[in-house]
C-alpha positions in Angstrom: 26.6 31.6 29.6 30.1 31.4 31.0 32.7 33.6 29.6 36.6 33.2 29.8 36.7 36.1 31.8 35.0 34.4 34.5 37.2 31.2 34.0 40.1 33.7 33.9 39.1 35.1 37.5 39.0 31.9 39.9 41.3 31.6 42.2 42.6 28.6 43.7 42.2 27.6 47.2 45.7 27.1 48.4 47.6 23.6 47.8 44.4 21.7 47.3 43.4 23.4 44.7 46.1 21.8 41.9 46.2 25.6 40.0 46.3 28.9 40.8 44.1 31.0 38.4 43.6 30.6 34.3 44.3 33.8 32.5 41.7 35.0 30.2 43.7 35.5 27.1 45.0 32.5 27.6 42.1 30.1 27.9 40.8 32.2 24.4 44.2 31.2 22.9 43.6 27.9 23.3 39.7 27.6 23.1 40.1 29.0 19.7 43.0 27.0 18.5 40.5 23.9 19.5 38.0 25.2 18.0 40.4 25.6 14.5 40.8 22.1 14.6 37.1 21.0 15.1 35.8 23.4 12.6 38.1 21.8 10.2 37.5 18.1 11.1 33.4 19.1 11.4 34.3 20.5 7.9 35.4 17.9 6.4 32.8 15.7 8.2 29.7 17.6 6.1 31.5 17.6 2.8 32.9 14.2 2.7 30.2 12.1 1.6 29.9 14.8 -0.9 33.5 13.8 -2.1 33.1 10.5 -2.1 29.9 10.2 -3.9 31.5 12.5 -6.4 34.9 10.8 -7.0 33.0 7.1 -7.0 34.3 5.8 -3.2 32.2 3.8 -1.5 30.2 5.2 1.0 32.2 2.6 3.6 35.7 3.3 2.3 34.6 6.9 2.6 34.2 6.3 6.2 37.3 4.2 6.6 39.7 7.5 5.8 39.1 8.5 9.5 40.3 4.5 10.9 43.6 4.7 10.2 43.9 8.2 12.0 42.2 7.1 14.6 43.9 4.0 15.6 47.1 6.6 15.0 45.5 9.0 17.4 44.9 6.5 20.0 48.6 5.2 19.7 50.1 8.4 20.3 48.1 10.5 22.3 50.1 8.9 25.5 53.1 9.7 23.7 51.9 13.2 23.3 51.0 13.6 27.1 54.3 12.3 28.2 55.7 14.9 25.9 53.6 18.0 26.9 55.5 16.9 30.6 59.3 16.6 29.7 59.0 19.5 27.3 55.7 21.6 28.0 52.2 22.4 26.9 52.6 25.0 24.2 55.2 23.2 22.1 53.1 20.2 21.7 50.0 22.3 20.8 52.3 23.8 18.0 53.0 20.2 16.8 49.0 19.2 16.6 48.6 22.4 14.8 50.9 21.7 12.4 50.0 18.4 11.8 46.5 19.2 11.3 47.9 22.1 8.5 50.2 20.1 6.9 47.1 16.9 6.5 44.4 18.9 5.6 47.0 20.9 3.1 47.8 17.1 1.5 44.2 16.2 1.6 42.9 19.4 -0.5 45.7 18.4 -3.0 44.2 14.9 -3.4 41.0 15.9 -3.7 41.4 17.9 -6.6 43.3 15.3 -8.2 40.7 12.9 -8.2 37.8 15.9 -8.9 40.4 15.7 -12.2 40.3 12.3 -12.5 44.5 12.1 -12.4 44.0 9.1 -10.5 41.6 6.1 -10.4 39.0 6.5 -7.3 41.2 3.7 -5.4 44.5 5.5 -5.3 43.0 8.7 -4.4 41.4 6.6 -1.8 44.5 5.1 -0.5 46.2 8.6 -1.0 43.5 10.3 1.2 43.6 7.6 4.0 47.8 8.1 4.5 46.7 12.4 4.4 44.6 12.2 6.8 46.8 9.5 8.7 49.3 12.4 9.3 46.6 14.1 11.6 46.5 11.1 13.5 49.6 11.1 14.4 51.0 14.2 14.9 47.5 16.2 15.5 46.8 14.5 18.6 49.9 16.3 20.1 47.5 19.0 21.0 44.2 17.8 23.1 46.5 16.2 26.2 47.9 19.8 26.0 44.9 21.7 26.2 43.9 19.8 28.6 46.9 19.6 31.1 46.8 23.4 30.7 43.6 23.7 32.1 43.9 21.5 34.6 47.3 23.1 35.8 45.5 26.3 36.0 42.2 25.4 37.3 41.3 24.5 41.2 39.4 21.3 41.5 35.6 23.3 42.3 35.9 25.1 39.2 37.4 22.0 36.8 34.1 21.0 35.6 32.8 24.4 34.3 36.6 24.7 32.7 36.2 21.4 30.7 32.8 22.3 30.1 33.8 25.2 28.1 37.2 23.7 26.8 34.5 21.1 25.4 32.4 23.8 24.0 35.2 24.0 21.0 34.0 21.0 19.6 30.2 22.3 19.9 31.8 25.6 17.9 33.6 23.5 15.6 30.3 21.2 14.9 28.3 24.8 14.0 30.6 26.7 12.4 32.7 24.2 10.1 29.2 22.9 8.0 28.3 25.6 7.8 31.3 27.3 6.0 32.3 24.5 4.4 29.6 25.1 1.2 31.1 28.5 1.2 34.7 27.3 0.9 33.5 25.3 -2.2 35.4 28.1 -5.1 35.1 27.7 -8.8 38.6 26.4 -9.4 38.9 24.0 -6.6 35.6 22.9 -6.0 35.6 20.4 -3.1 39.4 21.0 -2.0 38.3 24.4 -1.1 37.1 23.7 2.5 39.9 21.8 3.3 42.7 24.7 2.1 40.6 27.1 3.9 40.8 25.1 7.0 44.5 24.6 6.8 45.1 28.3 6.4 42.6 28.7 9.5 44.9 26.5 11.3 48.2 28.2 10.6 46.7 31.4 11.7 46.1 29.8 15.3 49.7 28.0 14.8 51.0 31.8 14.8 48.8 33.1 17.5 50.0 30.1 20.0 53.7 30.4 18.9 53.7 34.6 19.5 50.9 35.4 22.7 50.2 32.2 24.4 52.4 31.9 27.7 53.7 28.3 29.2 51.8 26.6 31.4 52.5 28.0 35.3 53.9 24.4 36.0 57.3 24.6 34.5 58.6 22.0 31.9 61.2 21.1 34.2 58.5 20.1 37.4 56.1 18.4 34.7 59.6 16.2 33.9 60.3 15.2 37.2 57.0 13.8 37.7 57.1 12.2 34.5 60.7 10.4 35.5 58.8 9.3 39.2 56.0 8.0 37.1 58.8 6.5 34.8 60.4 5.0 38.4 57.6 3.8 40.7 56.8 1.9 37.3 53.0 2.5 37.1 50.4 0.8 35.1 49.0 3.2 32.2 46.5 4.9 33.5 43.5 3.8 31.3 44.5 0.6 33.6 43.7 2.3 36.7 40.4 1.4 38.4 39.8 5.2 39.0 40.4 6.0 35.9 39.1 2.9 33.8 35.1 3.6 34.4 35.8 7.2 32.8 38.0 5.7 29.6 35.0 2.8 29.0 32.3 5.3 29.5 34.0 8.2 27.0 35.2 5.1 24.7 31.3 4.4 24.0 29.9 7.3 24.1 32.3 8.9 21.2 31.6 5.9 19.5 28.1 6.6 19.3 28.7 10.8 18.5 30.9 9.6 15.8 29.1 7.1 14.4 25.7 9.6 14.4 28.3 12.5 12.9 29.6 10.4 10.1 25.9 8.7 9.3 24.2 12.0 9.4 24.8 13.2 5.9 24.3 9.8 4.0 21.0 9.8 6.0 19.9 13.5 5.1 20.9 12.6 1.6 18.6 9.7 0.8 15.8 11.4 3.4 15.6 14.1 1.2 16.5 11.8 -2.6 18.2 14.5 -3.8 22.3 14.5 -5.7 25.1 15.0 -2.5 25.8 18.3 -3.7 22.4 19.5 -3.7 22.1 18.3 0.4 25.1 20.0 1.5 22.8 23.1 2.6 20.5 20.7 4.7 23.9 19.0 6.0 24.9 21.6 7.3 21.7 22.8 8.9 21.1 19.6 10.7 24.9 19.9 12.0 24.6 23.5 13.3 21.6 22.4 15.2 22.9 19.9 17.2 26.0 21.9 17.7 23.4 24.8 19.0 21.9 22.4 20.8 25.6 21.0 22.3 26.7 24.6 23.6 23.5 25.5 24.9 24.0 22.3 26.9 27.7 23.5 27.8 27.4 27.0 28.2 23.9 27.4 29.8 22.7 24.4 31.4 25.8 23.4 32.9 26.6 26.4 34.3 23.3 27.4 35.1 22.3 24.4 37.0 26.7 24.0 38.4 26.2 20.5 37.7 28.5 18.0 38.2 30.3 15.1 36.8 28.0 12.7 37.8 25.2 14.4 36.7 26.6 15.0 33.4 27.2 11.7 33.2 23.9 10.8 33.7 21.7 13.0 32.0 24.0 12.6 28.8 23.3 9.2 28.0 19.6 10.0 28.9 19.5 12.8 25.9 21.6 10.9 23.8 19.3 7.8 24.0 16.0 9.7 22.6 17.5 11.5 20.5 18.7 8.7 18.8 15.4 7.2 19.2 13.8 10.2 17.5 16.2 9.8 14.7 15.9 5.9 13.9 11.8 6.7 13.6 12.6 9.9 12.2 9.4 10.1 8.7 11.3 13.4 7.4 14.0 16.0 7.6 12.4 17.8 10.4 12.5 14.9 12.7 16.0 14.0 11.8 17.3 17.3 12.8 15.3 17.5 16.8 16.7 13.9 17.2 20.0 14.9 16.3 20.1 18.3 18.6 18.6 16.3 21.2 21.6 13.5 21.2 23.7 16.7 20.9 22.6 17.8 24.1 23.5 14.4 25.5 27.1 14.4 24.2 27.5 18.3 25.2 26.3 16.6 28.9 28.4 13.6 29.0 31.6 14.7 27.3 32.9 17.4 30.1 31.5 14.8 32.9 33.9 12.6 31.4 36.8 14.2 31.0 36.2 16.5 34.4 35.8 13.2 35.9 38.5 11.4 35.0 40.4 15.1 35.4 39.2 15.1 39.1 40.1 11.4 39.6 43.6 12.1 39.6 46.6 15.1 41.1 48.4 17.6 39.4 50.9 15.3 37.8 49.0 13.3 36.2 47.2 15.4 34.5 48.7 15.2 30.9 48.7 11.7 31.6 45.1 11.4 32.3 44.3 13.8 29.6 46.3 11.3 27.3 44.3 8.2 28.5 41.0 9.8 27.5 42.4 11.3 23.9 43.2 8.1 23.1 40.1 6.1 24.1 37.8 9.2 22.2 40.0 9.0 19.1 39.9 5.0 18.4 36.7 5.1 18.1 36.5 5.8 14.6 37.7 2.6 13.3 34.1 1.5 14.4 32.6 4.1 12.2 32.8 1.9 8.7 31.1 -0.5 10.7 27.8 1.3 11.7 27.9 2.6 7.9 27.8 -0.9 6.7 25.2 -0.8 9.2 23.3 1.9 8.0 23.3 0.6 4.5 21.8 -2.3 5.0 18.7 -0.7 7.1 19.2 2.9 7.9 17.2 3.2 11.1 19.4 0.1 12.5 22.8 2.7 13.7 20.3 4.9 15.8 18.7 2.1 17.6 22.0 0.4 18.5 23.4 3.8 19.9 20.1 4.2 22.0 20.8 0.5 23.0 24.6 1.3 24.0 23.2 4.8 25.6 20.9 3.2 27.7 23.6 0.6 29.0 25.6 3.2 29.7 22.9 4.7 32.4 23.0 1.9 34.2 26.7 1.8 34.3 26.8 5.5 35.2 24.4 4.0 38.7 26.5 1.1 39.2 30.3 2.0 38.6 31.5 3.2 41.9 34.3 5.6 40.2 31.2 7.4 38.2 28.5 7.1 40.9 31.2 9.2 43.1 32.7 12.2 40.5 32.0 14.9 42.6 34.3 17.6 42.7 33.3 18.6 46.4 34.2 15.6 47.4 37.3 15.6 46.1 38.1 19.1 47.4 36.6 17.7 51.4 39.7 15.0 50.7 42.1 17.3 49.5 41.2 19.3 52.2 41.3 16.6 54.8 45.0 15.4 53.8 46.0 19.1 54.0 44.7 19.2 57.5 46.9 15.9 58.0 49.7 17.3 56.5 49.6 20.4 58.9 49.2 17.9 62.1 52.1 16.3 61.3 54.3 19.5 60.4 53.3 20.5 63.9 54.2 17.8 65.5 57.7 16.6 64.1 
């Protein structure tokens, strides 16, 4: 298993590298303050469809609170990333950590107003979907930020096992937020519990960024004059760019199909099981710690293990994620549920650092918050499709998992055919590095 220590230790090889070395109380800093954020979100995941089904929303609408973040989060996240440029990395990652306080804070407020009944289920509804809407947009401040960070501080050999366990804060967040959630659940409160708990989880991390965490090593005033040449050479957004496009469609579907799974998953352990929402949550959050097990072992043992790149990530994610999903549409009990969904937790622990190392890799130094913007905002619209595959699910419950195998398995053959993903290697981008250095030198030499 890779440790930050052993991030924290790399150096860079010169120039070509892109970053010198990634301190180890650094990359904690900011794994944990992702990982805040994802246990709070996985939180809220497992114990939603226990809120709605208790304040009388429809499953669908239940759903539909994370659409309007999403298409929020997808709107600003290049916003974000031009910010983390002109004014740094750490004050943006104070701004998504305050916006995910502040929205969870509103949401636990909601919550146990409707648990009350001070409100019909509909305004609660509509009150729940602008709460969590402030996540959207201010909470997205912080991925292009962790992200840029990394990248500023990472060479170009070691970017993949970086993301890889940058990544593994969602797999942490996916373990550990079910299964605190039902202990979050407190006798006054009741189901607004978990989500004050998580706020006050995030303002910890808020204080921990604000006091220990050191700027990124590219100064704010270096990122801005790369943001003002991007500004001037008038470039096409980079989810545009044909080296950076293949990585955006790929990451678009396959957190598509991870959300959709996620926010299906406890409807589906519910009526497996044909017990009352409350009495599930346990098996919930079971089934979600296992494929989060089953993510990290994926991103913190295989991965490294095997030092496999991009391309291969790419690969064998979609292949995981297509039998699990599989295994989960023909799924005859519990059991089976839960392997399926550890198994398409493997596939999206493989496939999400190929991704974003890819796209990463795809590009230099300064555009890295750019880059890292581009790919936040294709993984968070996503969720608007999620009310979609519940209306889905409702109407034949194996139907979700046998369209994500469908859209897995088209996704194999795009990872063969695309040139961009055929060639994410990160050797070959340090032999090209390399090779313009050598350039470079030449023509020093001879001016």
């Amino acid at each position: 298993m890779a440790t930050a220590s052993q991030i924290g230790t790399t150096k860079a090889p010169g120039k070509a590298s892109g970053g010198s070395s990634l301190p180890r109380s650094a990359f904690a800093i900011i794994f944990w303050s992702s990982a805040a954020t994802q246990i709070g979100n996985n939180g809220l995941v497992s114990v939603l469809p226990l809120i709605g089904r208790s304040l009388k929303i429809p499953d669908e609408m239940v759903v539909a609170i994370f659409s309007l973040s999403a298409v929020l989060w997808a709107c600003s996240s290049p916003f974000w990333a031009r910010a983390s440029d002109r004014y740094g990395r750490k004050p943006l990652m104070l701004v998504g950590l305050l916006g995910f306080m502040v929205s969870m804070t509103l949401c636990g407020v909601i919550v146990g107003a409707g648990l009350r009944q001070l409100a019909a289920p509909l305004v609660i509804f509509i009150l729940l979907l602008l709460g969590r809407a402030l996540f959207g947009l201010f909470g997205a401040a912080s991925n292009p930020a962790y992200q840029a960070y990394i990248a500023d501080h990472t060479p170009y050999e070691e970017r993949t096992q970086a993301m890889a366990m940058l990544a593994g804060a969602i797999g942490i967040g996916t373990l550990v937020g079910p299964w605190l959630a039902p202990y979050f659940i407190y006798p006054v409160v009741g189901l607004a519990g978990p989500l004050f708990t998580f706020a006050g989880i995030a303002a910890v991390m808020l204080f921990v960024v604000w006091r220990f965490l050191p700027e990124s090593r590219r100064r704010p005033e270096a990122l801005a004059e790369a943001a003002q040449e991007a500004i001037a050479e008038k470039r096409r957004p980079l989810w545009r760019d044909p080296a950076i496009l293949p990585f955006a469609i790929y990451g678009f579907v396959v957190a598509t199909c991870q959300t959709a799974q996620q926010q299906t998953l406890g409807f589906l352990v519910i009526d497996k099981l044909g017990v009352t929402p409350l009495a599930a949550k346990e098996q919930i959050a079971t089934a979600m710690a296992f494929g989060a097990l089953a993510g990290l072992f994926a991103q913190w043992g295989i991965i490294r293990m095997f030092q496999m790149s991009p391309k291969q990530l790419l690969r064998w994610g979609v292949i995981c994620g297509a039998g699990g999903n599989l295994l989960v549409a023909i799924a005859p009990d519990f059991h089976t549920v839960v392997a399926g969904y550890a198994l398409a937790s493997m596939g999206f622990g493989f496939a999400r650092p190929g991704f974003t190392a890819g796209s990463s890799l795809a590009v230099g130094w300064k555009d890295q918050a750019r880059v890292a913007g581009a790919i936040a905002a294709v993984n968070g619209i996503n969720a608007v499709f999620a009310p979609a595959f519940t209306a889905l699910y409702r109407a034949n419950h194996a139907a979700p998992f046998f369209l994500n195998m469908g859209l897995m398995l088209c996704l194999l053959v795009y990872a063969y055919l695309s040139p961009a993903l055929r060639n994410a290697d990160p050797a070959a981008v340090t032999r090209e590095e390399a090779t313009m250095a050598t350039i470079e030198r030449t023509d020093e030499g001879g001016s």
